[in-house]
BAVEXVEX-437393 format. One record per residue: x, z, y of N, C-alpha, C in turn; residue number from 1. Coordinates in steps of 0.02 Angstrom, whole numbers. Layout:
npx,npz,npy,capx,capz,capy,cpx,cpz,cpy,k
X,Z,Y,X,Z,Y,X,Z,Y,NUM $
...
END
This chain:
npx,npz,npy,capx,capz,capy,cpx,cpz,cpy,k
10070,1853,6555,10048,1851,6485,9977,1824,6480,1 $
9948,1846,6540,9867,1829,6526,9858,1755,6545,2 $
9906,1727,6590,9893,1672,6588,9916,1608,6531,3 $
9975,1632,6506,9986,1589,6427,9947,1605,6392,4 $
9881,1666,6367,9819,1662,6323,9778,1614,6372,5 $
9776,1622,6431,9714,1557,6436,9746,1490,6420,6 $
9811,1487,6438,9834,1390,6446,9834,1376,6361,7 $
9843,1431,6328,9824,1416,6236,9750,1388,6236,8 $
9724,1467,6241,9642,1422,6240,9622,1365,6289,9 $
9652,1358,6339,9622,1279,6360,9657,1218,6304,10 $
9709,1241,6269,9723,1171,6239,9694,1184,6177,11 $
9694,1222,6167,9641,1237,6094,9563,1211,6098,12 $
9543,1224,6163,9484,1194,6158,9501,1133,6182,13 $
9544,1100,6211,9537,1014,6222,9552,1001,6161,14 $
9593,1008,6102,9600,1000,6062,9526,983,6009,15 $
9493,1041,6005,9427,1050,5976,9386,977,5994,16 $
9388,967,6093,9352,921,6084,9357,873,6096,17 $
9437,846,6070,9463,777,6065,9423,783,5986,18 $
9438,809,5952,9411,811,5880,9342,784,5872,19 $
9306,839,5923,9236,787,5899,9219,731,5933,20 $
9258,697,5995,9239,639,6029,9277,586,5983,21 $
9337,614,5943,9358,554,5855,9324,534,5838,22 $
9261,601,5809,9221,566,5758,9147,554,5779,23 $
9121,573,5835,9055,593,5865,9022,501,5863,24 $
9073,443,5853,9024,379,5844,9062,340,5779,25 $
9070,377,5720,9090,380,5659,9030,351,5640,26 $
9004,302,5614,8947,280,5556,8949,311,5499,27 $
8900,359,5478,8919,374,5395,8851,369,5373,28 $
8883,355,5319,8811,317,5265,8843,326,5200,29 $
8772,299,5131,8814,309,5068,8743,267,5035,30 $
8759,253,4962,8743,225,4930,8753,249,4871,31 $
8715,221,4814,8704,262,4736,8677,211,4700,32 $
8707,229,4626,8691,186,4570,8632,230,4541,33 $
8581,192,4508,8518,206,4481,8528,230,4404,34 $
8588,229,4377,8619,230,4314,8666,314,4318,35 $
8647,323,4392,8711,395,4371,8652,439,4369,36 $
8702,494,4315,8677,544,4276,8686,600,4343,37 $
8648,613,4403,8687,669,4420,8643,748,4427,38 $
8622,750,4367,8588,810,4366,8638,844,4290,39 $
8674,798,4286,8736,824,4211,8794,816,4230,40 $
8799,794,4287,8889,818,4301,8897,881,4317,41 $
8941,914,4290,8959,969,4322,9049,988,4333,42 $
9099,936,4326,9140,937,4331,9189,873,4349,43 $
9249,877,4400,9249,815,4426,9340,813,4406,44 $
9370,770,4438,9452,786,4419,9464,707,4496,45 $
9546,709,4524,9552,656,4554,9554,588,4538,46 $
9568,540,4558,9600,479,4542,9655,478,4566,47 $
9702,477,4512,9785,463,4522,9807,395,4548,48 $
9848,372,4555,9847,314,4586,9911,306,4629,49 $
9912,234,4677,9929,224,4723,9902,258,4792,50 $
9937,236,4878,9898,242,4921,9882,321,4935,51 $
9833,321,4959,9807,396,4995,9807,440,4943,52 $
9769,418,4893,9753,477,4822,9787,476,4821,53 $
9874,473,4807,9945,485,4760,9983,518,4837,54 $
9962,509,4909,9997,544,4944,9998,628,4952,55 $
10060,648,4959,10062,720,4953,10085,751,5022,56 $
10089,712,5066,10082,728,5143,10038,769,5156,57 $
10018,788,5227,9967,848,5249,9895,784,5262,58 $
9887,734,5260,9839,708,5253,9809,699,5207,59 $
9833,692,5144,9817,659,5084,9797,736,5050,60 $
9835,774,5079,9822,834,5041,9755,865,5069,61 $
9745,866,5138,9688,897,5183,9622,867,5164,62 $
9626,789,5137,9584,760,5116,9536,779,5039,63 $
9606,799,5002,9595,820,4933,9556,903,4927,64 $
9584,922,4981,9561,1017,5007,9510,1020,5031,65 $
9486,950,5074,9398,974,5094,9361,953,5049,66 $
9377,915,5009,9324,860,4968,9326,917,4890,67 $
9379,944,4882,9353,1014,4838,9341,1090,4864,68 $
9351,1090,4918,9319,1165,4939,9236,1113,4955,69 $
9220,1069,4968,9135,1050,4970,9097,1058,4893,70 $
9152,1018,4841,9124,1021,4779,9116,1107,4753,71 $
9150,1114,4763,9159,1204,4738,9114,1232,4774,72 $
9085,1229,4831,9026,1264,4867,8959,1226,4839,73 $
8953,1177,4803,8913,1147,4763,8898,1173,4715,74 $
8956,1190,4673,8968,1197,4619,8999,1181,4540,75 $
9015,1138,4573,9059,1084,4519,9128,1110,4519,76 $
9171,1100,4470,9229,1114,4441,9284,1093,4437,77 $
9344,1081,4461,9385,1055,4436,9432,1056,4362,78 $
9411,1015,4333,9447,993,4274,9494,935,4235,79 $
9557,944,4235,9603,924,4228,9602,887,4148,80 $
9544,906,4112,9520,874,4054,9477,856,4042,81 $
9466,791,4016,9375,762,4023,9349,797,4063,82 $
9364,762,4136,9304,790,4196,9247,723,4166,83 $
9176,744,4197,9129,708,4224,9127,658,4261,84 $
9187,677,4293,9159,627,4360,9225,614,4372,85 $
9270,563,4412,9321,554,4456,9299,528,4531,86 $
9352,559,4579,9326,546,4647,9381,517,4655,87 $
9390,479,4700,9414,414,4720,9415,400,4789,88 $
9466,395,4852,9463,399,4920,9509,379,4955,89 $
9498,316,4991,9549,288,5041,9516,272,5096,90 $
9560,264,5140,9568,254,5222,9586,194,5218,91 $
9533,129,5244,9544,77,5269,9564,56,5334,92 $
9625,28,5360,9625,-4,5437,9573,-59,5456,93 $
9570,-62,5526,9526,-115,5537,9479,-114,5528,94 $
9435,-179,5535,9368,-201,5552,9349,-208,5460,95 $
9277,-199,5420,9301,-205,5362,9218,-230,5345,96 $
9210,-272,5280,9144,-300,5271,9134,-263,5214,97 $
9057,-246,5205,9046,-188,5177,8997,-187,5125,98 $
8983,-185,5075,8916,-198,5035,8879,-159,5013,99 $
8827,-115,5067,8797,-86,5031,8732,-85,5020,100 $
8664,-27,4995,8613,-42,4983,8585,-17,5029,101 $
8522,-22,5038,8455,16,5066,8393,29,5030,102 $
8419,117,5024,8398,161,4965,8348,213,5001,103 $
8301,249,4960,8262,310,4997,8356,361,4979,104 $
8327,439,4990,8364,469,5010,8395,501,4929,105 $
8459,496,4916,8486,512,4843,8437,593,4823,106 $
8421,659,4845,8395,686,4843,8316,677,4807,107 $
8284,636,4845,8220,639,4839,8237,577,4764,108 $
8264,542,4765,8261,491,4701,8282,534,4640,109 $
8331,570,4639,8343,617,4588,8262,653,4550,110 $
8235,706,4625,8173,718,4593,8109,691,4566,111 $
8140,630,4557,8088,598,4533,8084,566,4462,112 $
8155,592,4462,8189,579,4386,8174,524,4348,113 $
8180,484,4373,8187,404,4346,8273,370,4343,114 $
8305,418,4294,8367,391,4299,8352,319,4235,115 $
8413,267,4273,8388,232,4219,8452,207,4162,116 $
8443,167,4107,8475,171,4061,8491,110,4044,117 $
8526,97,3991,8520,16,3965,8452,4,3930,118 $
8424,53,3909,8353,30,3884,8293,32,3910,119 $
8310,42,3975,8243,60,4025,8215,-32,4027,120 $
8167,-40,4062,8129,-90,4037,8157,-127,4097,121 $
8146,-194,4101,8187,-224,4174,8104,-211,4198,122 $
8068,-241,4201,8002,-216,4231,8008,-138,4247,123 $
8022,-111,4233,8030,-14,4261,8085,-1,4299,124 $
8142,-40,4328,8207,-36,4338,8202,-40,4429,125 $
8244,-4,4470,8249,-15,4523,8268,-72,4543,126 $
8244,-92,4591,8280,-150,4630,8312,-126,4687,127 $
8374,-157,4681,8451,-134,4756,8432,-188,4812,128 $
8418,-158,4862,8424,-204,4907,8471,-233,4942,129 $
8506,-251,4940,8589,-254,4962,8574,-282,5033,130 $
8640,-249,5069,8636,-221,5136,8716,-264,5174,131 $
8729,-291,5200,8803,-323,5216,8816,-288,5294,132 $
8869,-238,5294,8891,-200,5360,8960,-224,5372,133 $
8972,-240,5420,9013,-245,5469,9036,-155,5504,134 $
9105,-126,5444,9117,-40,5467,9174,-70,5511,135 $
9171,-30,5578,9212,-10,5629,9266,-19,5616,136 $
9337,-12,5650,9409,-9,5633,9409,75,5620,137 $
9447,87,5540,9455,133,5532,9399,166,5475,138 $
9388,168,5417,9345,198,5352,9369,232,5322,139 $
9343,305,5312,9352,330,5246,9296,329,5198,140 $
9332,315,5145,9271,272,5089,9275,326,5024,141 $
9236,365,4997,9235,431,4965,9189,377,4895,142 $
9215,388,4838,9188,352,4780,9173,420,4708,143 $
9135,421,4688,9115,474,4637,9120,427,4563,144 $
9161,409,4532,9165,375,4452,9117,423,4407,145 $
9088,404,4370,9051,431,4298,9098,411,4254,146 $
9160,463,4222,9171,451,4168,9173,402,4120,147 $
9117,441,4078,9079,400,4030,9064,328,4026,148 $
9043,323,4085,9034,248,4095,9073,206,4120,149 $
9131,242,4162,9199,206,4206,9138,180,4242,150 $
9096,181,4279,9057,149,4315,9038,190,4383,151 $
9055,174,4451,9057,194,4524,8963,219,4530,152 $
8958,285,4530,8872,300,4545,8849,320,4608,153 $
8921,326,4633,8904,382,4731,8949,335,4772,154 $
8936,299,4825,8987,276,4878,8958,320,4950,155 $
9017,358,4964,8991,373,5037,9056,348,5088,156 $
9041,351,5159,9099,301,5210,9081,342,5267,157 $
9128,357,5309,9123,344,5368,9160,304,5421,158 $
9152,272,5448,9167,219,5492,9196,216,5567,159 $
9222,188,5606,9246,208,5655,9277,268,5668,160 $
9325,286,5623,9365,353,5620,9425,330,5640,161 $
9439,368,5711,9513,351,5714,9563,427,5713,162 $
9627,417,5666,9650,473,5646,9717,465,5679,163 $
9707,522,5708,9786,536,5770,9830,566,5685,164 $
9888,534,5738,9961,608,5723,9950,666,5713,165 $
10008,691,5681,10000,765,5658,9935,810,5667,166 $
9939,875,5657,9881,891,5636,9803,894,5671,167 $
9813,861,5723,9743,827,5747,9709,778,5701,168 $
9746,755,5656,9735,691,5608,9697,730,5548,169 $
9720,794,5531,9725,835,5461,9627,854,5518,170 $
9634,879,5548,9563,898,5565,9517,839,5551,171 $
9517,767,5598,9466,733,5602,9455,714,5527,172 $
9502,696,5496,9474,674,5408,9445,723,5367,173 $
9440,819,5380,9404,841,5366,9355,854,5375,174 $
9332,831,5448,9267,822,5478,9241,757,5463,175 $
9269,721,5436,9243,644,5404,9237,685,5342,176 $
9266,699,5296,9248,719,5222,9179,760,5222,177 $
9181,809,5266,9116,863,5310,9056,812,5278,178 $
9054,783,5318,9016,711,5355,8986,677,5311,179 $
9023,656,5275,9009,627,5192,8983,652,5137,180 $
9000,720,5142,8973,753,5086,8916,783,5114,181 $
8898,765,5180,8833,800,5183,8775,746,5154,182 $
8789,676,5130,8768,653,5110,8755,657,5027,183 $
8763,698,5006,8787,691,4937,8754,779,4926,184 $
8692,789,4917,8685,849,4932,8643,877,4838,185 $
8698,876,4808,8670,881,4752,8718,938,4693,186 $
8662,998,4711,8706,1039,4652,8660,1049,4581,187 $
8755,1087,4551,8737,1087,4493,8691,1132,4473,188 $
8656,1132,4402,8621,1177,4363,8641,1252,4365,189 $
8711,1250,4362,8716,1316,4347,8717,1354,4435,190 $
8734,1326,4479,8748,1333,4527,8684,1367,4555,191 $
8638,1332,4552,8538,1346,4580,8545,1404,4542,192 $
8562,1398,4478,8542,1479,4441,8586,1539,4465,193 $
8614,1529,4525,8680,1574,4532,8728,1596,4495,194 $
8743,1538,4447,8829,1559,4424,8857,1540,4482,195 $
8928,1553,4458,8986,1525,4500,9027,1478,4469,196 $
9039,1425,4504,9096,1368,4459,9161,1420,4444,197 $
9174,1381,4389,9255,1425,4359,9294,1382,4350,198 $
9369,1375,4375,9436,1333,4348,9440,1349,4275,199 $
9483,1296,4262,9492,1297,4182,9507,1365,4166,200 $
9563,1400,4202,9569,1477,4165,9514,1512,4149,201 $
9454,1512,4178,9405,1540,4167,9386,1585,4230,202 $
9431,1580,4269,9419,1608,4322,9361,1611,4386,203 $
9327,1630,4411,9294,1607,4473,9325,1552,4515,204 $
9274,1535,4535,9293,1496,4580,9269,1506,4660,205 $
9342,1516,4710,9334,1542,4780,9306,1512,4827,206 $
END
């Protein structure tokens, strides 16, 4: 008996650290629009669709489960009616060309509160430096929509992710979602004040 608890835990831990040698040379990075409001979102909903978002497999679903148990430890909401925000997320194959910026850190630009508007002055307006990457075989590409504006304000990616079979696969894409959202480190109002996000019932949120 004692030796089938160790031959578990040895594959449990090779398991563990096939997982992090997946993602341990993953590129992740992200990018942001100068136009998003994100000190007023406080509620997000999916993007329906084709592809990964519309899959209801253990991937598509594991994907959808980390990327709202992160928002919900944030503090943001899921809402199934006029959300704030829509998130948006697929898995690219292959080698993939990439466009992004080179920005200070979304955090520190927030506190500085220079969001800008259609009437901000072009003389007062950020300049994007645009950035052209060459991502690894294999991206997950995490997109935050503003509503209001139908306009993309958050891109985060990670890169060189390669996702095994069964549920070795369901792990590394939540350690890519992990990954991503540690980039994105922005809660809500009510959240700093210690409420708790609530589902539409009114309920807490776990």
């Amino acid at each position: 008996m004692l030796r089938i608890i160790n031959a578990l835990s040895l594959i449990g831990l090779v398991a563990a650290l096939a997982a992090c040698m997946t993602t341990r040379e993953a590129k992740v990075d992200s990018d942001y629009s100068y136009r998003g409001n994100f000190r007023h979102y406080r509620t997000y909903d999916f993007v329906t669709g084709t592809g990964l978002t519309a899959d209801t497999s253990r991937l598509g679903t594991s994907v959808r489960e980390a990327i709202q148990q992160r928002l919900q430890a944030q503090g943001y909401r899921l809402a199934r009616r006029r959300p704030d925000m829509l998130v948006n997320f697929r898995v690219y194959q292959g080698d993939m060309n990439f466009h992004g910026f080179a920005q200070e850190d979304l955090t520190q630009w927030i506190k500085r509160n220079i969001e800008e508007t259609d009437d901000t002055p072009k003389e007062e307006r950020q300049g994007y430096q645009p950035v052209r990457l060459l991502l690894a075989e294999g991206t997950l590409l995490l997109t935050l929509i503003d509503v209001k504006t139908n306009r993309a304000v958050w891109n985060g990616y990670a890169s060189g992710v390669s996702v095994p079979e069964g549920p070795m696969g369901e792990i590394v894409l939540r350690r890519s979602v992990r990954s991503i959202l540690d980039r994105y480190r922005v809660f809500t109002e009510e959240f700093a004040n210690g409420s708790l996000p609530r589902t539409e019932s009114g309920e807490s949120g776990r």
